[in-house]
N, C-alpha and C positions, 0 to 999 in steps of 0.2 A: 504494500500500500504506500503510495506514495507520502510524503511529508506535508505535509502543506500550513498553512497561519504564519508564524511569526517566524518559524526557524528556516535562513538561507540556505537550500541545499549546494555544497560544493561539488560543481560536476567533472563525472572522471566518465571515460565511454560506459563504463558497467552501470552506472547511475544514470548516465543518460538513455539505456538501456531498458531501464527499468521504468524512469518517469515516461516515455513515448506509447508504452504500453496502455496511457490512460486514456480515456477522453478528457479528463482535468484541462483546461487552460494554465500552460505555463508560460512562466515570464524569464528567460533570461537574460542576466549581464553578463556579458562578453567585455571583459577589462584586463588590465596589468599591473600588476604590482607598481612598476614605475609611472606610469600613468596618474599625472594627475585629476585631469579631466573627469578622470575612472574613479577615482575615490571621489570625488567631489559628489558624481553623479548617488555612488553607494548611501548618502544620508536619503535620498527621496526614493531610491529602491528599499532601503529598510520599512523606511516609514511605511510606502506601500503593505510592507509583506508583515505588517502591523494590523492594517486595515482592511486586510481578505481575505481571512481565512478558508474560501475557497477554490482557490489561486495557488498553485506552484509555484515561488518564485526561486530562483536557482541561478549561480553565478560559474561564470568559465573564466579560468584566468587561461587566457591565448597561450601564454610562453609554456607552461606547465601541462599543459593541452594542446599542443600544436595543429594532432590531427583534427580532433574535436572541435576547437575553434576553426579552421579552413574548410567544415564544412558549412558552414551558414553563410559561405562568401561572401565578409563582409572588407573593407580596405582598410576603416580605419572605426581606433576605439575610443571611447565607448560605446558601445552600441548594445540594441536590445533585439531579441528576436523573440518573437508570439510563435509558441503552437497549441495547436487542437487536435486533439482525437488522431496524435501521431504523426502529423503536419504542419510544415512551416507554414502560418499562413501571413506573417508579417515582419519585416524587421527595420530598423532605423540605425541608422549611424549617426552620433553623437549625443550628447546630454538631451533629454525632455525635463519639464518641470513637471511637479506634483500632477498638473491640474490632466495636464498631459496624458500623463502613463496612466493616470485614473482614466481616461476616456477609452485609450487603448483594452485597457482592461475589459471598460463596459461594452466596447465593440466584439472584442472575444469570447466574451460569456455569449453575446447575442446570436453566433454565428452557430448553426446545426451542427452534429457531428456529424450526422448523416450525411449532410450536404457536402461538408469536406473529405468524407470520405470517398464520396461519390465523383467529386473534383480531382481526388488523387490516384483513383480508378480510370476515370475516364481519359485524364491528360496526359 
């Protein structure tokens, strides 16, 4: 069962493995240690993962994950990647505010799993 409220899950392939398996909406940070940008963003992803207890949220640090961060092809960090029901269906590269990542949120709860599995089937 996956994690989900308050605690970050830190993702390694095995855990990423594990959380794809849901239909949960998960949210991750894709960041670096050296990255400042990337910490800065971490106070409004916590806060988030405060206020959703139905929400996976789950962090990748790139360097320590090389493969796993290069698959969400993204060029630069911080960035956040949305899935559903197994699939990427969103990501952004660089900082969002609060008000932001709450909307993103509420678009992915809204989206069917059905639908995106249906989408990941067909395409």
């Amino acid at each position: 069962m996956p994690i989900v409220g308050r605690e970050i899950v830190a993702l390694d392939v095995d855990k990423f493995q594990e959380i794809v398996k849901s239909d949960d909406v998960v949210i991750i940070h894709l960041s670096a240690q050296w990255c400042g940008p990337c910490r800065a963003f971490t106070t409004v992803f916590r806060e988030a993962a405060g206020n959703h207890d139905d929400v996976v949220f789950a962090s990748l640090d790139t360097d320590s994950q090389p493969e796993l961060g290069s698959a969400f092809n993204v060029n630069s960090i911080p960035a956040i990647a949305v899935m559903r029901g197994g699939a990427l269906i969103f990501t952004h590269e660089g900082s969002v505010g609060e008000a932001a990542l709450n909307d993103v949120i509420r678009q992915a709860r809204a989206i069917e799993v059905g639908e995106v599995h249906r989408s990941v089937t067909s395409g």
